[in-house]
C-alpha positions as CSV (number, residue, x, y, z in Angstrom):
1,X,-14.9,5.8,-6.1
2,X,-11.8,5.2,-8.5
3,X,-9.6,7.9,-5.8
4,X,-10.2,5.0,-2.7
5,X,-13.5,6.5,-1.3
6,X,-16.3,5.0,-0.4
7,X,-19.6,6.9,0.1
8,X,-22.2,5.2,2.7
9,X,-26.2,6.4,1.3
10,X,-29.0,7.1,3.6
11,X,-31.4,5.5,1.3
12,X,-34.8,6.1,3.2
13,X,-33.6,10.1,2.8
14,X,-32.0,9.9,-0.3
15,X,-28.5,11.5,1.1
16,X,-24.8,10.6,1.8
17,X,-25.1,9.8,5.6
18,X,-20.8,9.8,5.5
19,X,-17.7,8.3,3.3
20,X,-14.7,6.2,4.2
21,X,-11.4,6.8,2.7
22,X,-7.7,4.8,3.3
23,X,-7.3,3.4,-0.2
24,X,-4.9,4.7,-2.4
25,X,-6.6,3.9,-6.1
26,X,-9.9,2.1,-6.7
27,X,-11.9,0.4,-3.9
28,X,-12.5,-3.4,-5.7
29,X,-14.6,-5.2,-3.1
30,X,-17.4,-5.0,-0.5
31,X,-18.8,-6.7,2.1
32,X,-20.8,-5.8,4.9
33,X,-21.2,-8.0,8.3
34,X,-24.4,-9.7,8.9
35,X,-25.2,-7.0,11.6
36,X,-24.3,-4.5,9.7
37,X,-21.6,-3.0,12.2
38,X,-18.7,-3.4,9.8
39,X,-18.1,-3.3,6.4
40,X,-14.7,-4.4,4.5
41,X,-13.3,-3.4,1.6
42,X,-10.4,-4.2,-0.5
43,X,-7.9,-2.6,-3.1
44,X,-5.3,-3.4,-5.1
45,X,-3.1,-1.7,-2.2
46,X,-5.3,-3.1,1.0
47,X,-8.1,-4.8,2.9
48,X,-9.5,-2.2,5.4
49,X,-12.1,-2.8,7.7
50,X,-14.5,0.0,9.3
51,X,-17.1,0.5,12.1
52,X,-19.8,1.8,10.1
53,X,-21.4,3.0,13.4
54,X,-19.0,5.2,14.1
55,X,-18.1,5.5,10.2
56,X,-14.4,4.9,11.0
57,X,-11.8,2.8,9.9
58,X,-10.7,0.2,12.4
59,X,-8.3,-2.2,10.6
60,X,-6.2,-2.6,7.9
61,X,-5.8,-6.8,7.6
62,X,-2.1,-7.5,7.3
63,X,-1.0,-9.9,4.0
64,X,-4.2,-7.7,2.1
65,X,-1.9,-6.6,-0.7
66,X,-3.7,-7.0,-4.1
67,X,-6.5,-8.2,-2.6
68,X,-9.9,-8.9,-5.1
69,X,-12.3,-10.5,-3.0
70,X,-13.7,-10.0,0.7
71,X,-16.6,-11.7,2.5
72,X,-17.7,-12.3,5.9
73,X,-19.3,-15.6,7.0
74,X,-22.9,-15.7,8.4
75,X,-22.2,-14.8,11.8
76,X,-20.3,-12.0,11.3
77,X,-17.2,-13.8,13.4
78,X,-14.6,-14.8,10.1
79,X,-13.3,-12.8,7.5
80,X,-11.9,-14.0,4.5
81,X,-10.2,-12.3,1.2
82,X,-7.9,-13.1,-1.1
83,X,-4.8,-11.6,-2.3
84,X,-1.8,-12.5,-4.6
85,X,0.9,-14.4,-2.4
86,X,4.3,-13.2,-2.5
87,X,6.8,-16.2,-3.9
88,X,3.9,-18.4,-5.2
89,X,1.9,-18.5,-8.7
90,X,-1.4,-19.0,-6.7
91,X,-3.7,-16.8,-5.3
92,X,-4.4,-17.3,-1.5
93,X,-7.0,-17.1,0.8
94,X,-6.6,-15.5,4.2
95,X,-9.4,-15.7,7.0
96,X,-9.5,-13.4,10.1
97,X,-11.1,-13.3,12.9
98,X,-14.2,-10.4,13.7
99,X,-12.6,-8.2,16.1
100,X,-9.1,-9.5,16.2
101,X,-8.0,-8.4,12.6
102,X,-4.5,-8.3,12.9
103,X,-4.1,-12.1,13.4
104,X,-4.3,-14.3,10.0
105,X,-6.2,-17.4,11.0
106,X,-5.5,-19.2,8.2
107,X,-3.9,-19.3,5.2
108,X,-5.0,-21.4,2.3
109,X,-2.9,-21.5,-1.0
110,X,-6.0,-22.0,-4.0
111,X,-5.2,-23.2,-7.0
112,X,-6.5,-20.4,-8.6
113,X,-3.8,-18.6,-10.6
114,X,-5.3,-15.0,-11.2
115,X,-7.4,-12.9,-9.6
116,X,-10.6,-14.6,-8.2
117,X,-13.7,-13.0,-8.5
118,X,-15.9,-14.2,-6.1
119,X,-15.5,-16.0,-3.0
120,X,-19.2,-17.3,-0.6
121,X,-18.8,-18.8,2.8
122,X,-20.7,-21.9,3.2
123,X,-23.2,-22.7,5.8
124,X,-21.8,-22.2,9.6
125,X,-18.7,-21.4,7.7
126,X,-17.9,-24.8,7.1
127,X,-16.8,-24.9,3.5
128,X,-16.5,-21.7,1.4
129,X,-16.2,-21.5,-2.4
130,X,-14.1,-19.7,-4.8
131,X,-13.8,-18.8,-8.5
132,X,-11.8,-16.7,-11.2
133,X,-13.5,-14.9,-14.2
134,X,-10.3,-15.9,-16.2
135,X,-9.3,-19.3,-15.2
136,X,-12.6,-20.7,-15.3
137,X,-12.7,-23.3,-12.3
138,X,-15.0,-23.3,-8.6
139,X,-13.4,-24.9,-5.9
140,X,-15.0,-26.1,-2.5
141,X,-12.7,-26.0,0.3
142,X,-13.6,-27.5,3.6
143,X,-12.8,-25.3,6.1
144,X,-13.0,-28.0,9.1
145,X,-9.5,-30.5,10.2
């Protein structure tokens, strides 16, 4: 919702089966795992992370400020979103690991300049893609040394 909560449906029944809050201001992204266990979501304020078994919130990812886009790789085990970096004109790209969400991975400074608007992992999260809505471009980035 635009107040930071997110409502989870029970769609065979038709009925909210529970919500989520921890945002302050509108939720902008959501992904679910692969399994379905966990679902992350971003704001302009945050990049949260909840157990949707338990319908709780588990993490809040650190360097998530102004975050736009979240996605988890096939498997469930990396995490990546993207969020404006402080001292740079860029956007960035930060991936976590599944389970150990207080630890930044990686860090990888796009060349993206506003917000992006979509960001796909790549096949056994070897490459992942991402674009912007208002600076046109798709970039590939390898995510292999």
């Amino acid at each position: 919702t635009s107040k930071g909560a997110i409502r989870i449906w029970d769609l065979k029944g038709g009925t909210i089966a529970g919500s989520l809050s921890g945002h302050e201001g509108a939720v902008t992204c959501l992904a679910f795992s692969n399994n379905g266990y966990h679902l992350a979501h971003s704001s302009e304020v945050a990049v949260v992370v909840s157990d949707l078994r338990k319908l709780k919130n588990i993490a809040t990812l650190p360097g998530g400020t102004g975050a736009s886009v979240v996605a988890f790789d096939a498997s469930g085990k990396y995490l990546a979103f993207a969020a404006a970096t402080s001292g740079s004109k860029n956007v960035s790209v930060s991936v976590v690991q599944a389970k150990e969400w207080d630890t930044i991975l990686a860090t990888l400074d796009t060349a993206h300049t506003n917000q992006l608007s979509g960001l796909v992992w790549g096949p056994n999260a070897k490459w992942m893609a991402t674009s912007s809505e208002t600076d046109r471009p798709l970039f590939v980035w390898g995510t292999e040394k």
